[in-house]
C-alpha positions in Angstrom: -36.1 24.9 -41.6 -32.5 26.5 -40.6 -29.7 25.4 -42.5 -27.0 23.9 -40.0 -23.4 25.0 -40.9 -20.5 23.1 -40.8 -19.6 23.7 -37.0 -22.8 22.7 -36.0 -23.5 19.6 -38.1 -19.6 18.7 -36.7 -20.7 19.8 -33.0 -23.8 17.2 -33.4 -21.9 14.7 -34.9 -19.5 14.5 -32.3 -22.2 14.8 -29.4 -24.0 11.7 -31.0 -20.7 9.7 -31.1 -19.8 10.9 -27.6 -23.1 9.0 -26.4 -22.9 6.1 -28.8 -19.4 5.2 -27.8 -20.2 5.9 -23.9 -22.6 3.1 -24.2 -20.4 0.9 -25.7 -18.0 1.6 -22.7 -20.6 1.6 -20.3 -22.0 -1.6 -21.0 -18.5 -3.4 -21.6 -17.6 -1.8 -18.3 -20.4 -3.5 -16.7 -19.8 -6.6 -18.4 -16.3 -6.7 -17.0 -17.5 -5.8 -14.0 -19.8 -9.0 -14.0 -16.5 -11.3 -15.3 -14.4 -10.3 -12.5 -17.2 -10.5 -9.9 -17.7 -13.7 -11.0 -13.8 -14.8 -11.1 -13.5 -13.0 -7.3 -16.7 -14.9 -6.0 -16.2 -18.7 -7.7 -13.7 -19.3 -10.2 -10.5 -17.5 -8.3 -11.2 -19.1 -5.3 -12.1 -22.9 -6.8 -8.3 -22.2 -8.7 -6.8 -21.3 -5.2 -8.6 -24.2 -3.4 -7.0 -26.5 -6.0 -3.4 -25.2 -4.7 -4.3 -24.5 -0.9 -5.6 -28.5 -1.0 -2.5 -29.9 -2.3 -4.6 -30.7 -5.9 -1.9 -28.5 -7.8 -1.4 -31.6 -10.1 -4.8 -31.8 -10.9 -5.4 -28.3 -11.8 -2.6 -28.5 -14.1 -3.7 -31.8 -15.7 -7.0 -30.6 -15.9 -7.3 -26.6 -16.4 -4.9 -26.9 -19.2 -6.3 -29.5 -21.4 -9.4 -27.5 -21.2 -7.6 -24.6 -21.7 -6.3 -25.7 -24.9 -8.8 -27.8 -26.4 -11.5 -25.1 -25.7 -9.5 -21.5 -25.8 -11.8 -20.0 -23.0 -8.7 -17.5 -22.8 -9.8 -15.9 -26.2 -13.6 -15.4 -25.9 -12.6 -13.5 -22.4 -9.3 -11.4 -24.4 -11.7 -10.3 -27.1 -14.5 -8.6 -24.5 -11.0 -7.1 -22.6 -9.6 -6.0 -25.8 -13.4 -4.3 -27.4 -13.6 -2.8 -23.7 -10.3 -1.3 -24.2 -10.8 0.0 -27.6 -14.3 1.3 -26.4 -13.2 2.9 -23.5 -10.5 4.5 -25.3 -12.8 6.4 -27.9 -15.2 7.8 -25.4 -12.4 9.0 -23.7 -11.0 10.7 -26.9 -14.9 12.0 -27.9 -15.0 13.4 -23.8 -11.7 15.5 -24.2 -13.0 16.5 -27.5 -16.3 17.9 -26.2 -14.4 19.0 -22.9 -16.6 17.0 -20.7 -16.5 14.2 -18.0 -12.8 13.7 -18.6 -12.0 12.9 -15.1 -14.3 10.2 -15.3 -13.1 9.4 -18.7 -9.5 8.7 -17.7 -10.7 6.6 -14.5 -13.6 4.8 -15.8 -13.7 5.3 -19.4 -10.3 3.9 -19.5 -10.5 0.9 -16.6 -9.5 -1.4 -18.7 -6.2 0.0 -19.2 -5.4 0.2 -15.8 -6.4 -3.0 -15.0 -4.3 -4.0 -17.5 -1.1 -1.9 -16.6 -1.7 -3.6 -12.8 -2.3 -6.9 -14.3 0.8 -7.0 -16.8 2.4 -4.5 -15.1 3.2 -6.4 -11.9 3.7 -9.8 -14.0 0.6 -11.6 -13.2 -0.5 -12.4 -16.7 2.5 -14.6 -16.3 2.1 -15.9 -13.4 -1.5 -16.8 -14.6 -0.8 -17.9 -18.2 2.1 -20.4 -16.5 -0.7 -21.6 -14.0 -3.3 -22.5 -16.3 -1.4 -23.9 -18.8 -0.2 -26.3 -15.9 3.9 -25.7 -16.3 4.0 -23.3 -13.4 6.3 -24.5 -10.2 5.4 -24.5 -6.8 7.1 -21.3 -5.5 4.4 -19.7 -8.8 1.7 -21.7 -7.6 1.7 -20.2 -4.4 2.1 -16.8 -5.6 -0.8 -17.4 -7.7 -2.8 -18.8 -5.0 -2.2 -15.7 -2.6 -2.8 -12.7 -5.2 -5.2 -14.3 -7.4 -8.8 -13.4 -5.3 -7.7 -10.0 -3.7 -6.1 -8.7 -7.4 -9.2 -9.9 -9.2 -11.4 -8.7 -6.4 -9.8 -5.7 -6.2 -10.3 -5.6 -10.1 -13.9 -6.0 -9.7 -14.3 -3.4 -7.1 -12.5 -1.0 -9.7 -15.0 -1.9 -12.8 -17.9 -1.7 -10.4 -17.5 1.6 -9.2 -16.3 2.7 -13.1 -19.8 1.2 -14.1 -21.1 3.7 -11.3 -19.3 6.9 -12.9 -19.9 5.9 -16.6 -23.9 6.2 -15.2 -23.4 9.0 -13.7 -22.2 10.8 -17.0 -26.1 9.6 -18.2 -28.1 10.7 -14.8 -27.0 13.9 -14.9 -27.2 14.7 -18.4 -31.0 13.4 -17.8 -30.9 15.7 -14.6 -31.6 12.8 -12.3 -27.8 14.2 -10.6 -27.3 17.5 -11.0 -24.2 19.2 -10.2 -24.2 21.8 -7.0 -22.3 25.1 -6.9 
């Protein structure tokens, strides 16, 4: 049996944690994919049918209790905040190897940019004053016009990360291969 050197055991080890990582962002990706999908299809639009039918009061009698007796916010922060850190090392392990990196920066690192969008545009504000019910009615409505198309939009984005991230797999198995 040939003795690996250095380089090669390092080369290997890398490789190895270039796959285990992308499956860690590929399968948060997805999962994200599935939270947002969900929010865009039921939840978003119950919260906005709560303002458009003049039940604001409710929602903010109601959201927010449940909001702070059961912290649903932190379960959802902690998958956001492991798909961020796992994105983030697959990205580092695809510039390493010098592979993928486009789809690294898109999808490997979606839940950045869904963050910058979502904090960088002051949403998380808007939303945090929303569902912790002390929000005024010129924030309500603002909520109740961006909240479906950003977290749709948001859902589009992880779905078609989810896509690339399994592409990275297809063609390594040569399901995809690359033309030219």
């Amino acid at each position: 049996m040939e003795r690996l050197g250095a380089k090669e055991m390092n080369s290997m080890v890398t490789r190895r944690l270039f796959w285990i990582s992308w499956c860690g962002a590929t399968a948060l990706t997805g999962l994200m994919a599935g939270f947002l999908t969900s929010h865009s299809i039921m939840f978003g639009r119950f919260q906005t049918w709560f303002i458009e039918s003049g039940n604001a009061d409710l929602l903010r009698q109601t959201f927010s209790v449940f909001r702070a007796a059961s912290s649903p916010h932190i379960l959802y922060d902690s998958f956001l905040y492991v798909a961020l850190i796992a994105g983030v090392v697959w990205t580092v392990f695809a510039f390493l190897l010098k592979r993928d990196r486009v789809i690294a920066v898109v999808a490997g690192l979606s839940t950045f940019w869904v963050g910058a969008v979502f904090f960088g545009f002051d949403f998380g504000k808007v939303e945090d004053q929303v569902m912790m019910g002390i929000a005024d009615e010129s924030t309500m409505a603002t909520f109740a016009h961006l909240n479906v198309p950003l977290h749709t939009g948001f859902a589009v984005f992880y779905v078609i990360s989810l896509f690339l991230l399994l592409s990275v797999a297809l063609r390594q198995l040569g399901v995809w291969r690359k033309t030219g």
